[in-house]
C-alpha positions as CSV (number, residue, x, y, z in Angstrom):
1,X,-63.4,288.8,-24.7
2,X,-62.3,288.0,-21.1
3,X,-64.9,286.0,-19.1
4,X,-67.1,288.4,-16.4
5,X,-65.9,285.8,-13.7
6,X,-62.9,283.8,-13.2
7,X,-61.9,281.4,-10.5
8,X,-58.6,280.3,-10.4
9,X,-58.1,276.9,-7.7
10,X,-60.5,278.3,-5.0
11,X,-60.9,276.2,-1.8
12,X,-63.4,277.4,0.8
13,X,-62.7,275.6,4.3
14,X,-65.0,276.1,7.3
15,X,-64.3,275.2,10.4
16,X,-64.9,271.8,12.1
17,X,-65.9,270.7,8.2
18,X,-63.3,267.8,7.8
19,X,-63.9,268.5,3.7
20,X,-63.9,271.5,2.1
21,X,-67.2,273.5,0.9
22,X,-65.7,274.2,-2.6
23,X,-62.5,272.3,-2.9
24,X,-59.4,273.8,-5.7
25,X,-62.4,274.7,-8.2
26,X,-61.2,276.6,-11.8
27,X,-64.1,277.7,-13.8
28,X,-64.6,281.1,-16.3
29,X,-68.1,282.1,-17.1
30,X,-69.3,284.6,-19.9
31,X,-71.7,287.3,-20.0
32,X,-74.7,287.4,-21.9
33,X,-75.4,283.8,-20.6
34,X,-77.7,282.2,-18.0
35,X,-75.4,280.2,-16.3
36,X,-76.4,276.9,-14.4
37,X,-75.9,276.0,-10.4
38,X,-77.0,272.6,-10.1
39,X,-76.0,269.2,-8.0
40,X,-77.2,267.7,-4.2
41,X,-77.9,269.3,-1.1
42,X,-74.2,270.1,0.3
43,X,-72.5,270.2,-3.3
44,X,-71.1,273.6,-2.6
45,X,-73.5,275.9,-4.6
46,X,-74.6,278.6,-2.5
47,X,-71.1,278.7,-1.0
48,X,-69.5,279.4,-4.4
49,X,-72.4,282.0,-4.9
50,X,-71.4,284.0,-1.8
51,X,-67.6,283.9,-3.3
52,X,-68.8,285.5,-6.3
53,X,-70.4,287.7,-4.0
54,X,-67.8,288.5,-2.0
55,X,-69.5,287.3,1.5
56,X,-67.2,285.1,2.0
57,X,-63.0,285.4,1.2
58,X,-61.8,281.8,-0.6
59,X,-59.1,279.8,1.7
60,X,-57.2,279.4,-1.5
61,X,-57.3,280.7,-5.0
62,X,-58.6,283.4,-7.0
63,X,-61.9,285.0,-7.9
64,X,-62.3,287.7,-10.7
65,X,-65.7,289.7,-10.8
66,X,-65.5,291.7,-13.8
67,X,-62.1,292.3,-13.2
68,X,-62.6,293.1,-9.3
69,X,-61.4,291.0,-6.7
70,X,-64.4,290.6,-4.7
71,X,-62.6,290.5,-1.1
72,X,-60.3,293.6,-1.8
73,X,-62.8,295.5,-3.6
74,X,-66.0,295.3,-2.0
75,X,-67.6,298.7,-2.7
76,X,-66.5,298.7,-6.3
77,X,-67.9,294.9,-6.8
78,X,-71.2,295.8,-5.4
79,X,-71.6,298.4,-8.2
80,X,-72.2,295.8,-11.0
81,X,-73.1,292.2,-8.9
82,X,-76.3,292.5,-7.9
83,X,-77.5,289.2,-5.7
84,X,-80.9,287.0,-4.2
85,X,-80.1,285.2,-1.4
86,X,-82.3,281.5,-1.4
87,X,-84.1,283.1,1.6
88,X,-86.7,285.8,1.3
89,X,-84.9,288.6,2.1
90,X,-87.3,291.8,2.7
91,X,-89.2,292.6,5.3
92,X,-92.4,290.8,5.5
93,X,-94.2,293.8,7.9
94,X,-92.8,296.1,4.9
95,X,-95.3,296.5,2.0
96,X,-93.7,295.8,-1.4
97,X,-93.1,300.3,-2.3
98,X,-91.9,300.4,1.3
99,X,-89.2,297.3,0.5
100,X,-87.9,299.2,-2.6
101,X,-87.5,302.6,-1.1
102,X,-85.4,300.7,1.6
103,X,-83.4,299.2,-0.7
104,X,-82.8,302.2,-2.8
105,X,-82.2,304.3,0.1
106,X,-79.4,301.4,0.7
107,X,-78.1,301.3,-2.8
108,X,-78.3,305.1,-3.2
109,X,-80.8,305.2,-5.9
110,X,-82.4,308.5,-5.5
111,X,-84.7,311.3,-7.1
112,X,-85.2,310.9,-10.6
113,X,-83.1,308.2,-11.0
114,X,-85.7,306.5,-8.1
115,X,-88.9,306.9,-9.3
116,X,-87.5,306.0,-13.6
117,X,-85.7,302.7,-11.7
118,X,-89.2,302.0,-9.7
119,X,-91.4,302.9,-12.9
120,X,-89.5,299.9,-14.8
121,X,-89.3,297.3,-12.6
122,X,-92.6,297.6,-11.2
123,X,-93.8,296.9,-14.7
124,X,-91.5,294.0,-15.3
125,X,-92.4,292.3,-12.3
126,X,-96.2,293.2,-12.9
127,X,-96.5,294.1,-8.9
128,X,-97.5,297.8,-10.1
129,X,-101.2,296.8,-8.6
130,X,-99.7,296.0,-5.9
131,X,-97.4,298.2,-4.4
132,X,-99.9,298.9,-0.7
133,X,-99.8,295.5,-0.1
134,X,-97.4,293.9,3.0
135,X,-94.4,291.7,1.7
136,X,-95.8,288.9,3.8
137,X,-99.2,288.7,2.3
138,X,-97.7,288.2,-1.2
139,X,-98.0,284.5,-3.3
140,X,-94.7,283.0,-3.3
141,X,-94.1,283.7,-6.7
142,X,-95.0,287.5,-5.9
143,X,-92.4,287.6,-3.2
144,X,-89.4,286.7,-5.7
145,X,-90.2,289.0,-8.4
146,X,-90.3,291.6,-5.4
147,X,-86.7,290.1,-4.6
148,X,-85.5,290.4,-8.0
149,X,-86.4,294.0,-8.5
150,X,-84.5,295.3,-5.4
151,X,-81.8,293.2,-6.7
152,X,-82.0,295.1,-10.2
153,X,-82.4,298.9,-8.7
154,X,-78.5,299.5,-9.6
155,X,-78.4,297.9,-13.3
156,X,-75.7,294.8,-12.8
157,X,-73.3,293.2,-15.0
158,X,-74.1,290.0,-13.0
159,X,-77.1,289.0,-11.3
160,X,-76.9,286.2,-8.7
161,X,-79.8,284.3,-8.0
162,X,-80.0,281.1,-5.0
163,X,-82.3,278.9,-6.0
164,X,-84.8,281.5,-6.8
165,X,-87.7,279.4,-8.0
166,X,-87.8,277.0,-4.6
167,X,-92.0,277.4,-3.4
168,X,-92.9,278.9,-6.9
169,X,-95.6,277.8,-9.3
170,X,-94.8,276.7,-12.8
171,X,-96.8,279.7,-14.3
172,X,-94.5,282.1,-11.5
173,X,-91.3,279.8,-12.7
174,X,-91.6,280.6,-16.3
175,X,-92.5,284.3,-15.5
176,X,-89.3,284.1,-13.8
177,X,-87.6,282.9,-16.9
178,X,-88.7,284.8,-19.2
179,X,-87.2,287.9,-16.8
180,X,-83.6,286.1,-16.9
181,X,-83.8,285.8,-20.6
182,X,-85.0,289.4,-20.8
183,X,-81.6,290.9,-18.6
184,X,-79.5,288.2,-20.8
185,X,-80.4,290.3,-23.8
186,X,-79.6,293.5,-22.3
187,X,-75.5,291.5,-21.5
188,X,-76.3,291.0,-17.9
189,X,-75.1,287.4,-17.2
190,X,-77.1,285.2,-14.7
191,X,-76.0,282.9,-12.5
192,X,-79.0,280.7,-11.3
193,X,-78.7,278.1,-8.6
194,X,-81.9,275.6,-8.8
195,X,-82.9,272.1,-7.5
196,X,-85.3,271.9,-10.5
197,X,-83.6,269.9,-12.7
198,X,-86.0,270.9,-15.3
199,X,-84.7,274.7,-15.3
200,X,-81.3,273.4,-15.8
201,X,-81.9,272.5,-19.6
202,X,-82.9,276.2,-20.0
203,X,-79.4,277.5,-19.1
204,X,-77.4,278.4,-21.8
205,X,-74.2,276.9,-19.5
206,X,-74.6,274.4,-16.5
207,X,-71.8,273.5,-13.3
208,X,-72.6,270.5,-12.2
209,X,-71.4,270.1,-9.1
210,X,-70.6,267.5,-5.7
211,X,-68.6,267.7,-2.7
212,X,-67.1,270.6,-3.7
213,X,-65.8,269.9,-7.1
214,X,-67.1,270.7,-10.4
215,X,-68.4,267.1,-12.0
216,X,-69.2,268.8,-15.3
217,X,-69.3,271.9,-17.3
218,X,-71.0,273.2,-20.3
219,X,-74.1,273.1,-22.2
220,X,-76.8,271.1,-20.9
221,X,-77.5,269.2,-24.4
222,X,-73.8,267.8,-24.3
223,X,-74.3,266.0,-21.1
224,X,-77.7,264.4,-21.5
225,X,-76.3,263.2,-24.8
226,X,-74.5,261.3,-22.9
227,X,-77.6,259.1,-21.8
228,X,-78.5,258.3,-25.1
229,X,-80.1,255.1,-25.2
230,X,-80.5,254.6,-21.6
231,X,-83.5,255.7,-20.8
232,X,-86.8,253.6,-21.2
233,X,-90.8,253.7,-20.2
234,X,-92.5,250.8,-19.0
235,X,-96.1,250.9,-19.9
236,X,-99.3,248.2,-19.3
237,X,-98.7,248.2,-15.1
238,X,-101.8,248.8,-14.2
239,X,-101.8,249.4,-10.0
240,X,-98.8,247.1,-9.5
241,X,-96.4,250.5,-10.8
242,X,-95.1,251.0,-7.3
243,X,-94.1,247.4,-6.6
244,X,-92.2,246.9,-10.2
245,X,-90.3,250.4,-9.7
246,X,-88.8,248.8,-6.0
247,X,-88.1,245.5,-8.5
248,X,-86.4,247.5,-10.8
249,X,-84.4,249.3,-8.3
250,X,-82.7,246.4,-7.0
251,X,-81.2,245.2,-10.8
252,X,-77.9,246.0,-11.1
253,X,-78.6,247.1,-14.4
254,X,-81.1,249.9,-13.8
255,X,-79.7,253.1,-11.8
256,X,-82.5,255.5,-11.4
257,X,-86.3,254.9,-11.4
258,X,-89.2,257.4,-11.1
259,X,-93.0,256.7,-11.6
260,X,-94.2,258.8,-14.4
261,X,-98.6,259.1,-14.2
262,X,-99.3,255.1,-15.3
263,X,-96.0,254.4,-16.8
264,X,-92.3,253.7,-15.1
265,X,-89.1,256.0,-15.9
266,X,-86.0,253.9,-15.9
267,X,-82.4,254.7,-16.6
268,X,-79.9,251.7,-17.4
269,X,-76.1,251.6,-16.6
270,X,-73.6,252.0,-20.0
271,X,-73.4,249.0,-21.9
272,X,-76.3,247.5,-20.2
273,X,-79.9,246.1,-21.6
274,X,-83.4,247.7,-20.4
275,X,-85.2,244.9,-18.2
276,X,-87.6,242.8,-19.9
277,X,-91.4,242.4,-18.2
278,X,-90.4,239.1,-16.6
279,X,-87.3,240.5,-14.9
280,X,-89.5,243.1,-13.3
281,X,-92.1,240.8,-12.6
282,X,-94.4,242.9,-14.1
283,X,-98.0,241.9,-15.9
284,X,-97.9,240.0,-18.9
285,X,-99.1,242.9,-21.3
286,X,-96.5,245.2,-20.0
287,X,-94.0,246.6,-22.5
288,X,-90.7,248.6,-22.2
289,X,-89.6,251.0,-24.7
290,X,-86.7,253.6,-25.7
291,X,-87.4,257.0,-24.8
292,X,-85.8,260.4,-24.9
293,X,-83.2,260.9,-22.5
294,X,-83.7,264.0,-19.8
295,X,-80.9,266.3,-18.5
296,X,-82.1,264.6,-15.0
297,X,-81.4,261.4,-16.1
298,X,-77.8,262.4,-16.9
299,X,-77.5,264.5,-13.9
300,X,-78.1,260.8,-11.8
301,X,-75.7,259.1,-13.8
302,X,-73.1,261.7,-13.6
303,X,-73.4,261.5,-10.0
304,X,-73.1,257.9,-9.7
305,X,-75.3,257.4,-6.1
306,X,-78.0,255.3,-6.5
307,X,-81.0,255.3,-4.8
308,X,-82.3,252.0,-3.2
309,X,-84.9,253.0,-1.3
310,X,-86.1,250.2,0.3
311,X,-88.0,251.6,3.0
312,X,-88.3,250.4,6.6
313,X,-92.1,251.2,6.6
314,X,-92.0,248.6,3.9
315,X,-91.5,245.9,7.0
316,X,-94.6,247.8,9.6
317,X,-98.1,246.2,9.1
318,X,-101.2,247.6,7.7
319,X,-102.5,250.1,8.6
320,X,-105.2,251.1,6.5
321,X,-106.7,249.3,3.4
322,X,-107.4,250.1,0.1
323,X,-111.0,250.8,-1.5
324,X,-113.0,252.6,0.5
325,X,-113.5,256.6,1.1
326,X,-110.9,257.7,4.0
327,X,-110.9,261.5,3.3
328,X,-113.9,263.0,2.3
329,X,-114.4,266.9,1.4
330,X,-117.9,268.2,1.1
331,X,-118.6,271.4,-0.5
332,X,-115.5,272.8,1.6
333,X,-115.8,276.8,1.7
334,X,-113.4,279.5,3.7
335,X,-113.8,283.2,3.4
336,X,-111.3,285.4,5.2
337,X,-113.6,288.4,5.4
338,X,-115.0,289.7,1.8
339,X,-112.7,287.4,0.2
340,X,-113.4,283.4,-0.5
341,X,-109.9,281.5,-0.3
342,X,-111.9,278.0,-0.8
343,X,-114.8,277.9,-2.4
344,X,-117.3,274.9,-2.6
345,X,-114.9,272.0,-2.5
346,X,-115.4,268.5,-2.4
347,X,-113.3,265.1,-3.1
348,X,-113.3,261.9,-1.7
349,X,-109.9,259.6,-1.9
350,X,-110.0,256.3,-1.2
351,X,-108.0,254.3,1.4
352,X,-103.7,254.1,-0.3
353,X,-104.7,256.3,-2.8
354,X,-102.1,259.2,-3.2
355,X,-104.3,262.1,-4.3
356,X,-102.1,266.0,-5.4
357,X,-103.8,269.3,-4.4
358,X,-101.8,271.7,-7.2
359,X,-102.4,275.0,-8.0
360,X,-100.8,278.3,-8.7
361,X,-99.1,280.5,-5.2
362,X,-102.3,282.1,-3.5
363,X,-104.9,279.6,-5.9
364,X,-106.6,278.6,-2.1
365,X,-105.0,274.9,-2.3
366,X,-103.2,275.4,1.3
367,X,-106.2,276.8,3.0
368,X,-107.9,273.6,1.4
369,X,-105.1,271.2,2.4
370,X,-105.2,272.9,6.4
371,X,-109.2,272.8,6.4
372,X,-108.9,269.0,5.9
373,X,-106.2,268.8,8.6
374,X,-108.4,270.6,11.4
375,X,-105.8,273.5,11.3
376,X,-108.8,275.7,9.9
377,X,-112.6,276.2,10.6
378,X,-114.6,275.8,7.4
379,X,-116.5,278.6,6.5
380,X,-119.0,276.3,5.1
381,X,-119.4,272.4,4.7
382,X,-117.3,269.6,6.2
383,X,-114.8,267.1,6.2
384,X,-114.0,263.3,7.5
385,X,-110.8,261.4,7.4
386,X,-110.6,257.9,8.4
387,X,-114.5,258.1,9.2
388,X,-114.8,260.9,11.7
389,X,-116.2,264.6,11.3
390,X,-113.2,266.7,11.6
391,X,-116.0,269.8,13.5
392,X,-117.9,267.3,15.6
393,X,-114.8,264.6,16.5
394,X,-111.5,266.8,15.8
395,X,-110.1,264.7,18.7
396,X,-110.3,261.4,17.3
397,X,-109.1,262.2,13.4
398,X,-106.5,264.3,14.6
399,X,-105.2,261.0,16.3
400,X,-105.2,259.3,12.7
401,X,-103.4,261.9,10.6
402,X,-99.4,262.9,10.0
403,X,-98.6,266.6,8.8
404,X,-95.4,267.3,7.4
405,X,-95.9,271.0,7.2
406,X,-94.4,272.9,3.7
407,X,-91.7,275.0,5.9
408,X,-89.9,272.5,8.9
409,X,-91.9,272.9,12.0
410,X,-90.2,270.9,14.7
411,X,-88.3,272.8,17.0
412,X,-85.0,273.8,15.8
413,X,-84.3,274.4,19.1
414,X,-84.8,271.4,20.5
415,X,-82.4,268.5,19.6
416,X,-83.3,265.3,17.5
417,X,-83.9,263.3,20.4
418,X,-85.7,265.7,22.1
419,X,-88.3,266.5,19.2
420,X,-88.7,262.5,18.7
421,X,-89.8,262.5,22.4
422,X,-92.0,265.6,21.9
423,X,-93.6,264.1,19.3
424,X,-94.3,260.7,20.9
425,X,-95.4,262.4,24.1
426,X,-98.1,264.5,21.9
427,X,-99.0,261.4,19.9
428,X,-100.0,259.5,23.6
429,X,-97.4,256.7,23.0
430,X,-96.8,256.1,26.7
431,X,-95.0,252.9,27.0
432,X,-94.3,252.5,23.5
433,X,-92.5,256.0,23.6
434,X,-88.8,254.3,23.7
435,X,-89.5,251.5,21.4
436,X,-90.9,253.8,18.5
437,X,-88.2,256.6,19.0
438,X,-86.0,253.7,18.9
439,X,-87.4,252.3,15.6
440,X,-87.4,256.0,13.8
441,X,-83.8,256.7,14.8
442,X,-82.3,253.3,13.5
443,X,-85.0,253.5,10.4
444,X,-83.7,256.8,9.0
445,X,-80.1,256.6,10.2
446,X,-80.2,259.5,13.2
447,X,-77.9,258.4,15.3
448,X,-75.4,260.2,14.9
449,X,-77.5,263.5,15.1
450,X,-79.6,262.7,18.2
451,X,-78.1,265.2,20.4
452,X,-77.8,268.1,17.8
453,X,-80.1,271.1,17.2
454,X,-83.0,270.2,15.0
455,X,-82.5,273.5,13.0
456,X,-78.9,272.8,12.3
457,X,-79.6,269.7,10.3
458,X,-78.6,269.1,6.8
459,X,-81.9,269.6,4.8
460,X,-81.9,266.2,4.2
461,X,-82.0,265.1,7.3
462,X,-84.4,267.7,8.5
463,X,-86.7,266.3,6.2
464,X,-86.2,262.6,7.3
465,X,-86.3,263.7,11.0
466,X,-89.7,265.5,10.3
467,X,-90.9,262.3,8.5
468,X,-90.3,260.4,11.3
469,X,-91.9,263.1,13.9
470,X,-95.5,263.0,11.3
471,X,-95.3,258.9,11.0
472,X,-94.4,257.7,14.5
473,X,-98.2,256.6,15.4
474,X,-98.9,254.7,12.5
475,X,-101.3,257.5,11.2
476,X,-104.2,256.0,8.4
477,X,-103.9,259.6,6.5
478,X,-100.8,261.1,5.7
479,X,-100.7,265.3,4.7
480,X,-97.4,266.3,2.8
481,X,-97.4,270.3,2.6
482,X,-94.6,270.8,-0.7
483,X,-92.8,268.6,1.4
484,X,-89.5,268.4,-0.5
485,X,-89.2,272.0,-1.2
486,X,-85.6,273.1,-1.8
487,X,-83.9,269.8,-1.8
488,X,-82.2,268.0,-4.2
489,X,-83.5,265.1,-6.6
490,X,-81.3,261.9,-4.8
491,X,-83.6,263.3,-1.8
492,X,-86.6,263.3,-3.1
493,X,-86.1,259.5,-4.4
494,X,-85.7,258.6,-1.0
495,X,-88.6,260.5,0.2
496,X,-90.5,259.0,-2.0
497,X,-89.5,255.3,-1.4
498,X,-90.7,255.9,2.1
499,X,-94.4,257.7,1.0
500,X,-94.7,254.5,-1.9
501,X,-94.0,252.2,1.0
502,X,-96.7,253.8,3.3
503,X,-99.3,254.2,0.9
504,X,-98.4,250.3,0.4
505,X,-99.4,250.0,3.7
506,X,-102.8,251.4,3.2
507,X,-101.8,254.8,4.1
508,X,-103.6,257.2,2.2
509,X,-101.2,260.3,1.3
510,X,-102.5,264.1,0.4
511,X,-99.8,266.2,-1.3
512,X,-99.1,269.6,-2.5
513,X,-96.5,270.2,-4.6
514,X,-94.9,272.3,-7.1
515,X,-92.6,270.0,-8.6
516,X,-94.6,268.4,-11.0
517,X,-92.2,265.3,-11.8
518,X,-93.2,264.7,-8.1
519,X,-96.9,265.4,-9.1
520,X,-96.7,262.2,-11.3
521,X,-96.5,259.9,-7.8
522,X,-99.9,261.0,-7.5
523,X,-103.2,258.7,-8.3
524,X,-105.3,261.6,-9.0
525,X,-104.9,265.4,-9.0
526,X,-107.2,267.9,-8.3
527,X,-106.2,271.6,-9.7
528,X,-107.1,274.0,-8.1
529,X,-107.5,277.7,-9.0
530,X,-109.0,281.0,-7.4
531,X,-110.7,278.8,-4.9
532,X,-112.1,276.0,-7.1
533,X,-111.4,272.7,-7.9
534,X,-111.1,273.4,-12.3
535,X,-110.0,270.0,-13.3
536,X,-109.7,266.3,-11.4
537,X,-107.8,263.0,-12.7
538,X,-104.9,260.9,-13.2
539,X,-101.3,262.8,-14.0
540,X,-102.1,261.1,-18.0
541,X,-105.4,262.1,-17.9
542,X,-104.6,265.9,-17.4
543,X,-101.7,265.6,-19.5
544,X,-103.9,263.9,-22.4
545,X,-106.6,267.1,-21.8
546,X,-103.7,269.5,-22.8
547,X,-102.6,267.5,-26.1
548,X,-102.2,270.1,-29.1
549,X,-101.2,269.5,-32.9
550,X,-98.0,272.3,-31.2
551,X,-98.2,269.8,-28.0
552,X,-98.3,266.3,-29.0
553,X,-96.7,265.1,-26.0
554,X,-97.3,267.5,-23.2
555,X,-96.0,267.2,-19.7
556,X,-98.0,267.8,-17.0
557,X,-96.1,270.8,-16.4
558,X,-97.5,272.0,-20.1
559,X,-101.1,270.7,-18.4
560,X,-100.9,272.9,-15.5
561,X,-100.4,276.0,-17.1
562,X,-102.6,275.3,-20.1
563,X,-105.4,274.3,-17.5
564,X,-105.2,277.7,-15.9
565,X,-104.6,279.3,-19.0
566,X,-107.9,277.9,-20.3
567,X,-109.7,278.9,-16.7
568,X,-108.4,282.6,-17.2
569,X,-109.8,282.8,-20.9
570,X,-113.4,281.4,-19.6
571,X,-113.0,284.1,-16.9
């Protein structure tokens, strides 16, 4: 059987790009499959999804869509390739029946054929409850299903999805799957781009890709056999698990490191030994031992950039201290009208405590996170952070918290220089101003950006540049809102560097996240579902809750959804 697509040396050049976006690239992919787009920010991925898609015409080369070529045959091609952009492509003022009939009205789906096409995929995406409600008021995971099923109102031979899961829940995530794996039955061949490197062992076929060019392809087994042997835990570090991971980092020997709950996740160079406890410095009852390589793992190797995130917060003073309660939530309630989004809340984390506020899209955990932040009024009890009652002295904590919001909220208007002045004007600086914006441009390398657009960054430098904007006056609390959404693991490492040298600081850091290998940074987790905190404690502890005779060794990932599983059935 001929392969559904074929590219044949295709180069994509833009303008003013000194490298090409997808550089002399040959690759065939079969139907039937789910088919893997995986690699950094900037590899190339959603550039070589728009070929396929024919929105954009190769510089060189040739593409094959099911025989079609997609720049000469447009109309034909759009008849079996059905395709999700990465960004939420309906119309939020819309509500979800509104969105299809657009679509269907676009694709020429009508009478019979309309309401049979609407009847199915309203029940696959389980949104038929829901079909009043405005695009815009849907949870995140709500809003991609919607996306998928005007995709699929003309039945494809290839579905194209960007990075569909980015901002989705695990329990959305696998409902997500389980749809892919449901159109792969009926031959439909998927090609999913994703940053979760998780959902890249699920593909039946994965393109690993970088600058362009294709580093590997094939199944997703065959290259994290590769790391057999390589990959170790360290266990026994009690609170010391940050420092040892920055230790390990700078061996030669060890090329990736991730904290993982109590325990350290490190991958070693071919040939080379693990570190023992006394290279790493670490306590006298720690112990390092072989453990199953992950597809991530090999997808760092592969690569070959390392991440030494030494951080320049790592040089600041104190700021804060450990032990005692800096944020403080009290029977915390909002109600929006007749319905309760939080709902008797309380926590207290302690001073350089990272502390994880997870939950399921639309579970209440963001109204939560911007009640503690002063961006919302409770409905009922209070808040402090760093001492101060965020109703009766908003003023004064507001001056000793950072937000790094979940979508980036500088002004992408405004250039780099012009934000990092914003922001130190806001923050009361004064004098200071130029020295600081100094610092935060040499500390995260934005030089060479300062006089560009802030909304025409890479994502990776978006990120840092937004960092940088929520750190500038030394805050005591940090809020991260998801914020490494959509970017790619060598980023998040970096990110993470900096929060683990804050929170070494005394910098106490609140998180939400949906990556839940970023979840294990975390020194306690509260869950959080329909409105109430349903289960508090360290990553291992809610992964230990969730152990199984069918589960021995769950991730927290299992955890999560078992949690709210379990919540549902006492429902």
């Amino acid at each position: 059987m001929d392969p559904l697509i074929r590219l044949e040396g295709v180069s994509k050049h833009f303008d003013g790009q000194e490298r090409p976006a997808i550089g002399a690239l040959s690759v065939a992919l079969e139907a039937g499959r789910i088919n893997g787009l995986v690699g950094p920010d900037g590899a190339g991925k959603t550039t070589l999804i728009r070929l396929m898609a024919g929105l954009l015409a190769p510089s060189a080369g040739k593409i094959r869509v099911a025989g079609l070529d997609p720049v000469a045959a447009p109309s034909e091609l759009r008849r079996v390739v059905a395709y999700m952009p990465q960004r939420f492509g309906l119309y939020e003022d819309l509500t979800v029946l509104e969105n299809l009939n657009l679509y269907a009205d676009i694709r020429g789906v009508v009478g019979a054929e309309r309401r049979s096409r609407f009847d199915e995929l309203l029940a696959f995406t389980d949104l038929t409850s829901f079909t009043g409600r405005l695009a815009g008021r849907l949870s995140g995971g709500m809003k991609q299903k919607l996306g998928l099923a005007c995709a699929l109102l003309k039945v494809p031979k290839l579905l194209l999805l960007d990075e569909p899961s980015v901002g989705v829940d695990p329990i959305s995530r696998r409902e997500l799957w389980k749809m892919a794996a449901d159109l792969v039955s009926q031959g439909i061949a998927v090609v999913w781009s994703t940053a979760y490197l998780d959902e890249a062992e699920r593909c039946d076929e994965v393109l690993l890709l970088n600058a362009g060019q294709v580093l590997f392809a094939g199944p997703p087994g065959r290259l994290t056999g590769e790391l057999a042997g390589r990959s170790y835990l360290v266990h026994g570090l009690g609170g010391s698990r940050r420092a040892v991971l920055e230790r390990a980092l700078a061996l030669p020997s060890v090329i990736d490191g991730q904290i993982q709950g109590a325990s350290l996740r490190l991958v070693v160079a071919d040939g080379a030994m693990p570190p023992s406890p006394v290279e790493l410095e670490a306590p006298s009852d720690a112990t390092v031992v072989a453990t199953e390589a992950r597809f991530e793992d090999a997808f760092i190797a592969r690569l070959g950039q390392r991440v030494r995130p030494h951080s320049p917060y790592a040089e600041r003073p104190a700021v804060g201290a450990a032990g005692g309660p800096t944020v403080v939530a009290e029977k915390l309630t909002k109600r929006f009208g007749a319905f309760t989004a939080a709902d008797d809340i309380s926590f207290s984390i302690s001073g350089g405590e990272i502390f994880g506020l997870l939950g399921p899209n639309g579970a209440g955990k963001s109204t939560t996170f911007k009640m503690m932040c002063g961006l919302l009024k409770p409905s009922a009890g209070h808040a402090t952070v760093a001492g101060y009652d965020l109703l009766r002295a908003a003023a004064q904590a507001r001056a000793r918290i950072g937000y790094m919001a979940q979508k980036f909220s500088l002004y992408g208007d405004l250039s780099v220089r012009q934000n990092l002045n914003f922001f130190a004007g806001i923050y009361g600086l004064g004098k200071r101003r130029a020295t600081v914006v100094g610092r935060m441009v040499e500390a995260f390398g934005l030089d060479p950006y300062l006089d560009s657009d802030a909304g025409r960054l890479p994502l990776g430098f978006k990120q840092r540049l937004a960092l940088a904007c929520a750190t500038m006056h030394d805050p005591t609390v940090l809020f991260l809102d998801e914020p490494t959404s959509g970017v790619d693991p060598l980023t998040r490492r970096e990110f993470w560097g900096h929060i683990n040298a804050l929170v070494g600081r005394g910098v106490t850091v609140v998180v939400t996240t949906h990556f839940m290998d970023e979840a294990e940074y975390c020194d306690r987790i509260a869950l959080v579902y329909h409105g109430r905190i349903i289960a508090e404690g360290s990553p291992d502890a809610l992964k230990a809750s969730a152990r199984a005779p069918s589960r021995p060794e769950p991730t927290l990932e299992d955890a999560f959804i078992a949690l709210v599983e379990g919540q549902e059935a006492a429902e």
